[in-house]
ROFI-996706 format. One record per residue (C-alpha): z, y negated, x; residue in one letter. Coordinates in steps of 0.1 Angstrom, whole numbers, plus 2048, in hexadecimal, padded with zeros to 3 digits. Example, Ala and Ser with C-alpha at 12.3 -4.5 7.8 and 13.67 -1.06 7.14 Angstrom:
84E82D87BA 84780B889S 
% end
This chain:
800800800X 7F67DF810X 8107C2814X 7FD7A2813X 80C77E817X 8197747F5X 82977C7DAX 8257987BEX 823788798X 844784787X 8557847A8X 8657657AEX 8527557CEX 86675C7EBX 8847717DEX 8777907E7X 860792804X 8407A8801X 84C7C081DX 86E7C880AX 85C7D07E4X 8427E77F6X 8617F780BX 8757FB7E4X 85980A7D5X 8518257F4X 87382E7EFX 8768357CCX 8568487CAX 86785E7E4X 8848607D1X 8928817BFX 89287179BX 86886A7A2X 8618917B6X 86589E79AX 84A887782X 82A887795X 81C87677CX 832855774X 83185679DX 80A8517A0X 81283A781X 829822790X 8168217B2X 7FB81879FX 80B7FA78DX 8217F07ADX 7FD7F07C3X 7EA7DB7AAX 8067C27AAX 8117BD7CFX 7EC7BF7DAX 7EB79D7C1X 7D67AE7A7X 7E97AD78AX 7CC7A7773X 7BD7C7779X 7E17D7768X 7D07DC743X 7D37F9730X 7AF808730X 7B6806758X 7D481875CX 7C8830742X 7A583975AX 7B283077DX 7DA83B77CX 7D9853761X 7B7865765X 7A985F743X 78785E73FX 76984173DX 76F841712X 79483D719X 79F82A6F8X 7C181F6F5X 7BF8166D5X 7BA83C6CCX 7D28486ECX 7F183A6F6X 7F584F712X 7FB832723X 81681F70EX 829843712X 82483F735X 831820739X 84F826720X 85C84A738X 858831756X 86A81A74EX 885833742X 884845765X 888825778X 8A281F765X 8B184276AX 8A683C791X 8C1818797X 8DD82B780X 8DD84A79CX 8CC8497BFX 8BF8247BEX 8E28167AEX 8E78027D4X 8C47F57D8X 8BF7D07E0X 8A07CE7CEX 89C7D77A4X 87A7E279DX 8737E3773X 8547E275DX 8607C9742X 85B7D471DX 8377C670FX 82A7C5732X 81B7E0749X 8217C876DX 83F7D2783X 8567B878CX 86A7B77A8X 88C7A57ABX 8AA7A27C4X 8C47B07B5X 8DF79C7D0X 8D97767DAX 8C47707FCX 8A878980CX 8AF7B0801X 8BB7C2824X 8AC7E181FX 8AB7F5842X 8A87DA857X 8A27DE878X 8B87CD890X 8AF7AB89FX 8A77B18C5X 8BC7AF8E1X 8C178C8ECX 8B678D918X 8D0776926X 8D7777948X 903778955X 91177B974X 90C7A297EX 9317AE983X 9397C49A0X 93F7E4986X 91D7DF978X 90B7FF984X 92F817979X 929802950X 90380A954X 90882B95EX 925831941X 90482192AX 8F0837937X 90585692CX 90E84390DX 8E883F8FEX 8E486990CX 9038718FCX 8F48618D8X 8CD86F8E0X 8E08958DFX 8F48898C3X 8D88848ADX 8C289D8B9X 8DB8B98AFX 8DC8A3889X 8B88A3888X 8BB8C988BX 8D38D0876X 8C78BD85BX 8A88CF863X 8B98EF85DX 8C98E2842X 8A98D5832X 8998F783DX 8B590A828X 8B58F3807X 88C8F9807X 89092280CX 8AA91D7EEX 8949047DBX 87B9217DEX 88C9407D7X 8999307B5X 8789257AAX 86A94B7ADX 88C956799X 87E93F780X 85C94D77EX 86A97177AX 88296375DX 86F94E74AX 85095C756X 84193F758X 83592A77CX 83B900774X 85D909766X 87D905777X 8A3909769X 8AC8E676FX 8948D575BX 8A38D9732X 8828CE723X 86F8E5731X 88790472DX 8898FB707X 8628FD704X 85D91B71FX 85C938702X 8449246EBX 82E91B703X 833942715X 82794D6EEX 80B9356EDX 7FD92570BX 7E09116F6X 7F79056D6X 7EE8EF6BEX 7FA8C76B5X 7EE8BD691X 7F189A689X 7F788D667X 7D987D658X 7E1872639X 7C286B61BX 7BB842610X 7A38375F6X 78C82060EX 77D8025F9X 7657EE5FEX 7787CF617X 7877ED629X 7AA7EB616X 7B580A616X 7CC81B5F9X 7E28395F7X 7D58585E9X 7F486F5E8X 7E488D5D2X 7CD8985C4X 7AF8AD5CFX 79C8975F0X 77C899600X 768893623X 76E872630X 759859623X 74E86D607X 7548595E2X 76E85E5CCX 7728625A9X 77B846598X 78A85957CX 79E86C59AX 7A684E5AEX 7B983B58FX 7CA86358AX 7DB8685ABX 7D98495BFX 7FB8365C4X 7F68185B1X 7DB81E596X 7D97FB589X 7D07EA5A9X 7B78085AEX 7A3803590X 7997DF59DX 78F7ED5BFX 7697F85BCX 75D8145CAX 7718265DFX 76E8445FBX 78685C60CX 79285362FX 7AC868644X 7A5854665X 7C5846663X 7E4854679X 80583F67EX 80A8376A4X 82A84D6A3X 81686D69FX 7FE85E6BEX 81C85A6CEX 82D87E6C8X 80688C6D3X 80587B6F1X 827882700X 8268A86F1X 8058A9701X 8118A0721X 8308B8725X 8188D6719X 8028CF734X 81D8CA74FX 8298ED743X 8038FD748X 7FA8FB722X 7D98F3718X 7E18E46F5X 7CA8D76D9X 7CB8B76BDX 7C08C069FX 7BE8B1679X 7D68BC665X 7BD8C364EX 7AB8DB665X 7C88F166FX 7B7914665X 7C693A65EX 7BA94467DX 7CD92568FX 7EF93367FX 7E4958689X 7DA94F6AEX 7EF9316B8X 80E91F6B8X 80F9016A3X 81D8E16A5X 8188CC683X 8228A6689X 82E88F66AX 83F89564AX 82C8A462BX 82888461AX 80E882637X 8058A2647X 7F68B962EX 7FB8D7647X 81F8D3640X 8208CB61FX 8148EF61CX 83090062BX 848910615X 86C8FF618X 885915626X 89D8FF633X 8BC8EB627X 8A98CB62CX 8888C161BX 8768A261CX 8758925F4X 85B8775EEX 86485E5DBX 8418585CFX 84383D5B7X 8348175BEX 84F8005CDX 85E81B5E0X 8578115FEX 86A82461BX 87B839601X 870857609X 89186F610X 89888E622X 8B389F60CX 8C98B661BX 8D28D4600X 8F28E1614X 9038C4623X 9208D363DX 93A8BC643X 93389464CX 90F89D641X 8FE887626X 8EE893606X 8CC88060FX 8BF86762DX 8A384C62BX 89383363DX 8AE819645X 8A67F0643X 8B37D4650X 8C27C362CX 8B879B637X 8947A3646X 88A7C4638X 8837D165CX 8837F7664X 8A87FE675X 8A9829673X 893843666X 89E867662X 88988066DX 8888A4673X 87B8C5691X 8798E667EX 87290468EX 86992367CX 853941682X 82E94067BX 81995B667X 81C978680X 83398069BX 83196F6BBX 82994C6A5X 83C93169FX 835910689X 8438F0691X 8458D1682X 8598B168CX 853894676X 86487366BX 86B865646X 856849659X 83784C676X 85183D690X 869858687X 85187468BX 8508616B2X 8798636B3X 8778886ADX 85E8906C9X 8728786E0X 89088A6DCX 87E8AB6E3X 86C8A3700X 88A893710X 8A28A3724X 8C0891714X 8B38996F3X 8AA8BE6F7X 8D08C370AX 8DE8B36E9X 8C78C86D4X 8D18E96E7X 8F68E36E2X 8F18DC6BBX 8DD8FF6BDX 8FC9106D1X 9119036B8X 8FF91169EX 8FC9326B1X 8DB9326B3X 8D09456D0X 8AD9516CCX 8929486E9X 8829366CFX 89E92E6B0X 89292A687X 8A4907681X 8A68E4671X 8B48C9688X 8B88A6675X 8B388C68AX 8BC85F686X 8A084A697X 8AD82B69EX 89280D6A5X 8907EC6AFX 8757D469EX 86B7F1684X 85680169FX 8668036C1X 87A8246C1X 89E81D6D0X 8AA8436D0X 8AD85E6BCX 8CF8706B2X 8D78916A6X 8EC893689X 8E98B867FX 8DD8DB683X 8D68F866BX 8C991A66DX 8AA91E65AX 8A693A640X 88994D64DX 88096E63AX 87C98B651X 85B98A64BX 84D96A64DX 836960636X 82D93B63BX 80A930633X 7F0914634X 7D0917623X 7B890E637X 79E8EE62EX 77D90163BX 
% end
């Protein structure tokens, strides 16, 4: 990484000297919290590069998408947000970086929220000492004193004494080092013949909770919710909640629009109207993207899909994971309910956010129902609710999943949670709890998703657990739209 004379943007001019930020960020791309994220490493070199080589223009999103993220020419990040999920983990394991192994650095590197440029900042007043090296010794001449040769020579066996010193540390570090690696090694091929499976490793939680579903299915399948609008002719769009739909684009019934559509009246004044499902809320793009990404680290090849065109031979040959609630995915609106909680739509005009997910057996401290919580003044989304069920799929060996919110951004909370090691460590205790044990446990977990600005997702929290009622022999099914 080059060091030229200057400043990086958003640095304050002066405060932190070019040398020192490239020096901070060598050293936290070297760092254990980073070895173990190749990805947010190439990531943050990328951003850190562009800004202390004085290009911070060239930090867009279609660029770090192509050149740090190696998504191709048609990159489009209004349809990916691979790189807004990016950006979110980084910031999160810098963050994680300064609470452990960077907590007594002189220099605080962060990616401010709505902006994808590093900024660098002295954390104490006056230049960051990071390593320096020593100022040089000063040559002044004094008057030689008779026992000058006996203190050279004493000098002399002085700077040998410290040359052995720290040749036997170097070794022994070496050996040391040489030790930890041979260990390092030896536990990663007791992982392979446990799990079975080579990119996993016991200390990562994330990838331990996913290890059997992917081990089942190494090409799974992520269906986002694509909910059906009646398309008019300025491109407003209205909800079409049931009824029987066709292809996109394709006209619809006036008599059936004015049936099933959610407001009738306003409907009938519409004009001709067509079918469009091209519309998915940006938590499910979210959940895709960051699901995507940890089936890939694991060696998965997964696939998006419609919900609409999850087939019978999908369910018989894969592993499914269905994103979004029923009011939107029509995969999982399919699935027969056998769990304590369902989702209840409240399907009536002026019931906005009032969808609920009822729980039928409340344990103790548990509600009878949960639904999208507002702020009483503004009317801004505080808390949605949202669920992860896992339960077993039309044959052995296949399981279904779906993880959905009351809202899109919930939907977004629950894949968070599960795709985090925090999260899936506080999922696996509710699950011990519960004594649930399986490799791959039939459950409901009920989760709060707590947001800032009705879109930003704060965190997620579990509230409860409960075994699922499976049948022995399962018998879920979807019919299939072709």
């Amino acid at each position: 990484m080059n060091s030229m004379p200057g400043h990086s943007a958003l640095t304050d001019p002066g405060s932190v000297p070019l040398p020192f930020s490239d020096h901070e960020v060598q050293r936290i791309l070297t760092s254990n919290t980073f070895k173990s994220a190749p990805t947010l490493q190439q990531l943050f070199q990328f951003l850190a590069t562009k800004a202390l080589d004085g290009h911070p223009d060239e930090i867009k999103e279609y660029t770090i998408g192509v050149e740090a993220l190696g998504r191709k020419q048609d990159f489009d990040p209004k349809i990916d947000p691979i790189v807004r999920v990016q950006i979110y983990r980084l910031r999160q394991k810098l963050k994680e970086y300064y609470e452990m192994e960077g907590s007594r650095d002189s220099i605080l590197v962060e990616v401010p929220k709505g902006h994808y440029l590093p900024t660098f900042k002295a954390i104490k007043p006056g230049t960051p000492n990071l390593h320096q090296l020593p100022p040089p010794e000063r040559t002044i001449e004094t008057e030689k004193a008779p026992a000058a040769s006996a203190e050279k020579a004493r000098a002399g066996w002085s700077r040998r004494t410290v040359v052995i010193v720290v040749t036997l540390l170097i070794a022994a570090a070496f050996g040391a080092g040489f030790l930890v690696d041979n260990y390092r090694h030896r536990a990663q091929e007791n992982a392979v013949a446990v799990y079975g499976w080579q990119e996993l490793t016991p200390p990562d939680p994330v990838k331990a909770f996913w290890a059997n579903f992917i081990k089942e299915d190494p090409a799974p399948i992520l269906a986002y919710a694509d909910a059906v609008f009646l398309l008019d002719g300025s491109s407003d769009l209205f909800r079409f909640r049931h009824g029987a739909s066709d292809d996109r684009g394709a006209a619809v019934d006036p008599h059936l629009a004015r049936q099933f559509a959610s407001n009738p009246a306003l409907v009938a004044k519409a004009g001709p109207l067509y079918y469009d499902n091209g519309y998915t809320g940006t938590g499910e793009l979210e959940a895709v993207a960051m699901l995507t990404s940890l089936f890939t680290q694991m060696g998965a090849k997964p696939t998006v899909e419609s919900s609409y065109d999850i087939t019978t031979d999908d369910l018989k040959h894969h592993n499914i994971v269905l994103l979004g609630s029923p009011f939107q995915n029509v995969a999982v609106a399919q699935l027969p309910a056998s769990g304590d909680f369902l989702f209840l739509s409240a399907d009536a005009r002026g019931d906005l956010w009032k969808d609920r997910i009822v729980n039928t057996h409340p344990h103790a401290s548990e509600r009878s129902f949960y639904e999208t919580e507002r702020d009483p003044s503004t009317g801004t989304v505080k808390a949605d609710y949202a669920l992860i069920s896992f339960e077993p799929g039309v044959i052995p060996g296949r399981h279904i999943i779906n993880l959905g919110g009351l809202d899109t951004k919930g939907t977004e909370g629950a894949v968070l949670l599960a795709t985090t090691s925090s999260g899936v460590e506080e999922l696996s205790r509710g699950l011990s709890e519960a004594n649930l044990k399986e490799k791959t446990p039939s459950f409901q977990a009920l989760l709060k998703v707590n947001l800032e600005k009705g879109y930003q997702v704060l965190n997620t929290e579990l509230l409860a657990v409960h075994p699922l009622k499976v049948p022995e022999k399962a018998s879920t099914q979807l019919s299939a739209s072709n």
